[in-house]
C-alpha positions as CSV (number, residue, x, y, z in Angstrom):
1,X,0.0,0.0,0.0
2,X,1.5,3.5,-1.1
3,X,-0.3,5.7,1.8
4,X,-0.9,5.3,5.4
5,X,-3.6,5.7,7.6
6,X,-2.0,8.6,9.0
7,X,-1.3,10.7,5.8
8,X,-5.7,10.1,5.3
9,X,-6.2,11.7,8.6
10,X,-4.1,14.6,7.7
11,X,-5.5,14.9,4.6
12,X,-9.0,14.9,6.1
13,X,-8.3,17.4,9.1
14,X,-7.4,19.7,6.5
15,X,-10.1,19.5,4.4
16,X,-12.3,20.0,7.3
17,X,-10.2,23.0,8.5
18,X,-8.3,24.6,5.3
19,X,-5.5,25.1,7.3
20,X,-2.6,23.0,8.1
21,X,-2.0,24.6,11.9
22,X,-5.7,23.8,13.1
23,X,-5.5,19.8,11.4
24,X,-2.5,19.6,13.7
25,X,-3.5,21.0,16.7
26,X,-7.0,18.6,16.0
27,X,-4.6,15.6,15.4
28,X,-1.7,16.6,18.9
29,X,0.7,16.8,15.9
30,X,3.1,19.3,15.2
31,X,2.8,21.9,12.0
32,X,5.7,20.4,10.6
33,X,4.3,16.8,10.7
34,X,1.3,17.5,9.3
35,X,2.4,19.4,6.6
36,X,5.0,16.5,5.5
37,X,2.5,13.4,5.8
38,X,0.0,15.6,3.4
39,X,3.2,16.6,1.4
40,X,4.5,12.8,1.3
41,X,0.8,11.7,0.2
42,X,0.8,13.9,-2.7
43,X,3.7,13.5,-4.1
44,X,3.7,9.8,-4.0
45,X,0.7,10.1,-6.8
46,X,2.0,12.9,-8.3
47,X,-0.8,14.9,-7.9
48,X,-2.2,18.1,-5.6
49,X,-5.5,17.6,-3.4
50,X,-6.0,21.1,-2.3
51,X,-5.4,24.9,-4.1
52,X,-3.4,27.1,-2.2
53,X,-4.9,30.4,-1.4
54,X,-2.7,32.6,0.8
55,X,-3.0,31.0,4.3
56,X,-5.9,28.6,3.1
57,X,-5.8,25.5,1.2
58,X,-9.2,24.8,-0.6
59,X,-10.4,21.5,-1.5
60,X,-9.8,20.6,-5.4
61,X,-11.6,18.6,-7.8
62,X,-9.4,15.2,-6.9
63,X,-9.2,16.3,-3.1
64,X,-13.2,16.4,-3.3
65,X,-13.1,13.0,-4.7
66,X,-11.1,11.4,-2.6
67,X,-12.5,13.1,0.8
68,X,-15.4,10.3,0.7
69,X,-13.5,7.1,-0.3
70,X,-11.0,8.2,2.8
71,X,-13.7,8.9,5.5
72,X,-15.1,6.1,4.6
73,X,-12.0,3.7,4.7
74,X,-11.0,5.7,8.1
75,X,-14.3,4.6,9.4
76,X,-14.2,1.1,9.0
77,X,-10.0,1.4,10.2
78,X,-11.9,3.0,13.3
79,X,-14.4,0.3,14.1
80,X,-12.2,-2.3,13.3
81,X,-9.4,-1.0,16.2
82,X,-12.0,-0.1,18.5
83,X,-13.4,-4.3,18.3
84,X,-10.1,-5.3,18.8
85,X,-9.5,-2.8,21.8
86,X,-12.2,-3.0,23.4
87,X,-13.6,-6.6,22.4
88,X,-17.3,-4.9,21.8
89,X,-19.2,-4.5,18.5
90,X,-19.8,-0.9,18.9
91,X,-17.1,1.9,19.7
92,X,-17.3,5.5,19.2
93,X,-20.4,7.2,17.6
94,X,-20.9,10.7,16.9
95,X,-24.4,11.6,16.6
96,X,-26.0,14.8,15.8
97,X,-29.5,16.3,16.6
98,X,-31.5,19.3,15.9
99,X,-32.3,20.9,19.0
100,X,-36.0,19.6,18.9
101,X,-35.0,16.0,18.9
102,X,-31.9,16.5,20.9
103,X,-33.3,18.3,23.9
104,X,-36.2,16.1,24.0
105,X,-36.2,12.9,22.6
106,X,-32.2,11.9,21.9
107,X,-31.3,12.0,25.4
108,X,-33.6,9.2,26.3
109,X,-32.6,7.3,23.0
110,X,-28.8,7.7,24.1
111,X,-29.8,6.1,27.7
112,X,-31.3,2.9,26.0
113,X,-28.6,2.8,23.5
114,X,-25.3,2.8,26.1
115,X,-27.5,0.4,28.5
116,X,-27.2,-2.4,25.3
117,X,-23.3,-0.9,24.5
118,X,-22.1,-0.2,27.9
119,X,-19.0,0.2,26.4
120,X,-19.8,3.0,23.6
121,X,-18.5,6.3,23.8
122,X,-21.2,8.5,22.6
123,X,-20.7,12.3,21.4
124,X,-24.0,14.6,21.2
125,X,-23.7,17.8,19.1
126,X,-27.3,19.8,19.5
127,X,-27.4,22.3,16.7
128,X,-30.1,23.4,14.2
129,X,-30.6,21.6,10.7
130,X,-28.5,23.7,8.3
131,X,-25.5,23.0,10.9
132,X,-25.9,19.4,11.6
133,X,-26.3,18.8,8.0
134,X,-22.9,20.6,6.9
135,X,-20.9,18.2,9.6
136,X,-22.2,15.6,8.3
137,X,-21.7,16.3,4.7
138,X,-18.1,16.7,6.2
139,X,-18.0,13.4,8.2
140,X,-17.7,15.4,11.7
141,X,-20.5,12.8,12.2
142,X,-21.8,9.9,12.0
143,X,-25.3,10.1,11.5
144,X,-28.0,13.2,12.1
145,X,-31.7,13.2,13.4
146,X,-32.7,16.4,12.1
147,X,-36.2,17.9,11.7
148,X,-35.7,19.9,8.8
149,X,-36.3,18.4,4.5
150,X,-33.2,18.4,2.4
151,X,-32.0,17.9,-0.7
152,X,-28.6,17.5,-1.1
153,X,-27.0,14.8,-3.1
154,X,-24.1,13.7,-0.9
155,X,-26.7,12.7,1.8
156,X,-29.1,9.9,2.6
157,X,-31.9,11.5,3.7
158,X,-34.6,8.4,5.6
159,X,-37.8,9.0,7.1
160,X,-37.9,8.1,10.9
161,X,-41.3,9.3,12.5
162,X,-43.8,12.2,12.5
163,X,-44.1,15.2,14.6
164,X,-46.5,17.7,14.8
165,X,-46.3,21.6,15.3
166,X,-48.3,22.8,18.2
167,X,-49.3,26.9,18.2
168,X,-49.6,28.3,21.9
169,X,-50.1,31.6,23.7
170,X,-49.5,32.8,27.7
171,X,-52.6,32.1,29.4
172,X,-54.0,36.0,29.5
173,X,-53.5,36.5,25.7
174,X,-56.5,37.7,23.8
175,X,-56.5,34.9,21.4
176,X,-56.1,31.7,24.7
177,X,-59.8,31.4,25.0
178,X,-60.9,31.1,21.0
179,X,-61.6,28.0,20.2
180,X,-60.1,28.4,16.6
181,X,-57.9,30.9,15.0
182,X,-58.9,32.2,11.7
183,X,-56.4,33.2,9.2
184,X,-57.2,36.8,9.7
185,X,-55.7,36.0,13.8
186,X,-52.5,35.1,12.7
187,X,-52.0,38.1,10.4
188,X,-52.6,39.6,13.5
189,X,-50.7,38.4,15.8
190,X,-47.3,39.2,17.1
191,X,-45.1,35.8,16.4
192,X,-42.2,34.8,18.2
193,X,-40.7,32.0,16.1
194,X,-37.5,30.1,15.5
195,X,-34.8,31.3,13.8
196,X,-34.2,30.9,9.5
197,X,-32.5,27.0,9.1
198,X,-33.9,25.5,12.0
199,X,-36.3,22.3,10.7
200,X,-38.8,24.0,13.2
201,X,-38.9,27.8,11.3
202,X,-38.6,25.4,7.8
203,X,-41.6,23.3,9.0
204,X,-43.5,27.1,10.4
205,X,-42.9,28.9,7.0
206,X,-44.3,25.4,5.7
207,X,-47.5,25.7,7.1
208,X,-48.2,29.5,6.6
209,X,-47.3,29.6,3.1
210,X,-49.2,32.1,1.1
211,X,-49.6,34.7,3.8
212,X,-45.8,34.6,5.3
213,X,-45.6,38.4,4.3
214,X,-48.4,39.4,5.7
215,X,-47.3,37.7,9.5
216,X,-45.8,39.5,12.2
217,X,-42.2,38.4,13.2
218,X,-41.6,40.3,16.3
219,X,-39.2,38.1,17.6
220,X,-36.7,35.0,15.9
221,X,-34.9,33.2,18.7
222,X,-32.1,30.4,18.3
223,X,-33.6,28.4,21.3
224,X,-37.1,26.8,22.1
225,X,-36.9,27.6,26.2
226,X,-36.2,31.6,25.1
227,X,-39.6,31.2,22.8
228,X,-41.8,30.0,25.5
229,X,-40.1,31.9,28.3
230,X,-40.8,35.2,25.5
231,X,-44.4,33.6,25.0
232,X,-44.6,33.2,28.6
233,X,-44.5,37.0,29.2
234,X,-47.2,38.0,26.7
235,X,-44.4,39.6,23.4
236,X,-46.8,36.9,21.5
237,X,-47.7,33.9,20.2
238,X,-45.2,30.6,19.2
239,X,-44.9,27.9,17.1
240,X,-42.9,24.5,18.3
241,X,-42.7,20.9,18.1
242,X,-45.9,19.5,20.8
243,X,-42.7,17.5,22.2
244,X,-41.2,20.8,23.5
245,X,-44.8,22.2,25.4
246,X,-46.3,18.7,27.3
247,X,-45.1,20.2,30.4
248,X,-46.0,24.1,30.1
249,X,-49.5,22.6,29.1
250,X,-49.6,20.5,32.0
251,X,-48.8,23.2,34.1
252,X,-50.8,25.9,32.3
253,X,-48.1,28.1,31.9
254,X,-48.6,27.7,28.2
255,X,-52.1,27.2,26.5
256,X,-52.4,25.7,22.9
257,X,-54.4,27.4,19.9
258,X,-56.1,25.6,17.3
259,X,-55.8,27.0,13.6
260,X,-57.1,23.4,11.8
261,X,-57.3,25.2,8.4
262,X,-53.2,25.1,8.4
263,X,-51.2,21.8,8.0
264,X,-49.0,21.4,11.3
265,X,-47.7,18.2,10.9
266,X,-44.1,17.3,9.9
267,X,-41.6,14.2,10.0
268,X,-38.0,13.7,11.5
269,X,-35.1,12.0,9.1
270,X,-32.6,10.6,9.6
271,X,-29.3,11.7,7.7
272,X,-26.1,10.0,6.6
273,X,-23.2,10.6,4.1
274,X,-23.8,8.4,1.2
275,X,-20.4,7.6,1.3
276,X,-20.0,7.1,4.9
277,X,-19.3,2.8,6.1
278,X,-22.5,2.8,8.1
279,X,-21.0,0.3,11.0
280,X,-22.5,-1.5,13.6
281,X,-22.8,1.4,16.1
282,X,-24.7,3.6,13.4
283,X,-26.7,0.5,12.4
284,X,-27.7,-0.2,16.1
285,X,-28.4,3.5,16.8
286,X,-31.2,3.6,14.0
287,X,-32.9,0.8,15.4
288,X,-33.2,2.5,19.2
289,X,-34.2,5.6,17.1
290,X,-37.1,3.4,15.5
291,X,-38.2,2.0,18.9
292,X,-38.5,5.3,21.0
């Protein structure tokens, strides 16, 4: 074999970072080191994997193609050493969420998961669906459960189960005691909604098409607790997954509103690079996801 397993890693860190200095720091490797094993690798095939711009080092048409074929033969090295090391079918996993499923439903998934792999080392990286999608794409992870529809063609994009949007109001709003809001309320209505990429906004905008710029946006917030904390003081009215509100409508902090004349329901995915060795740990993973 004419490359090592080390030179792919290089290679990889700095693709993900453009920058020699940060794929060593990632790796606990010197500048110098790095620089030679991605030096060594290219010049063994006679060939450049990355344009040189200034400081930067950007992907090009050969690096792009290998990138794939290399995370996914790193993958399978990974799995293999981590059998061997720690005589268990499932290693490390990196899983991202959107911070729907992550704050609410991955948690418990992750519980059941380690109780079957007691020896897995499992990483959680909450972020919205644009985000998790991107580290994906760039095999910072292993698989995502995302809330959001996509269409990219470097990812496998699987259905996993429905959800459904729930609108809500503080308990002395105007509109908490109508029974149904018309589409002339929700013109009206000051909305405090979730921020442009998120699955949740995608799934909001979704639902209100053909009146969107005629709504009310008074606030966009990155995080569903600063929504229903905002909602909570009377700024408006919300829009989240029902997962995120059992409790403030148990408690009555938080009353739902009815508006049956829009479509509220939407579906989580799954996502995974098509390129991507889907091992044991990703496999099992899906099924928990399936059972929850």
């Amino acid at each position: 074999m004419y490359f090592t397993l080390k030179q792919l890693k290089v290679f990889l860190a700095v693709a993900s970072h453009e920058n020699v200095s940060m794929a060593a720091e990632e790796l606990a490797m010197s500048q110098s080191a790095a620089s030679t094993a991605l030096k060594e690798l290219e010049q063994r095939f006679d060939l450049f994997l990355f344009d040189r711009v200034g400081k930067r080092l950007k992907l090009n048409e050969q690096g792009a193609l290998l990138r794939p074929q290399a995370a996914a033969l790193l993958s399978q090295a990974e799995q293999i050493e981590s059998s061997l090391v720690r005589h268990s079918d499932v290693g490390g996993l990196k899983v991202g969420a959107t911070l729907t499923i992550g704050n609410y439903v991955a948690i418990g998934i992750m519980a059941a998961f380690i109780k079957d792999h007691p020896s897995a080392q499992v990483e959680l990286d909450v972020e919205n669906t644009q985000a998790i999608a991107s580290k994906v794409q760039n095999f910072e992870l292993d698989i995502g459960l995302i809330e959001g529809e996509l269409q990219e063609p470097d990812l496998d994009v699987q259905y996993w189960r429905d959800d459904t949007l729930s609108l809500f109001c503080s308990p002395q709003h105007p509109l908490a005691k109508k029974k149904e809001l018309s589409d002339a309320d929700l013109k009206q209505a000051d909305w405090i909604v979730r921020e442009k990429g998120s699955g949740t906004r995608q799934a909001f905008d979704r639902a209100m098409s053909g009146m969107l710029s005629e709504i009310i946006l008074r606030l966009e917030l990155q995080h569903t607790e600063g929504i229903k904390r905002a909602v909570e003081a009377g700024l408006g009215i919300g829009c989240l997954s029902e997962l995120t509100l059992q409790e403030a409508f148990k408690r009555g902090t938080l009353v739902p509103l009815l508006a049956p004349q829009r479509d509220w329901a939407r579906k989580f995915y799954f996502i995974l690079h098509k390129q991507k060795f889907l091992s044991r740990g990703v496999l099992s993973w899906i099924e928990h996801c399936k059972k929850y």
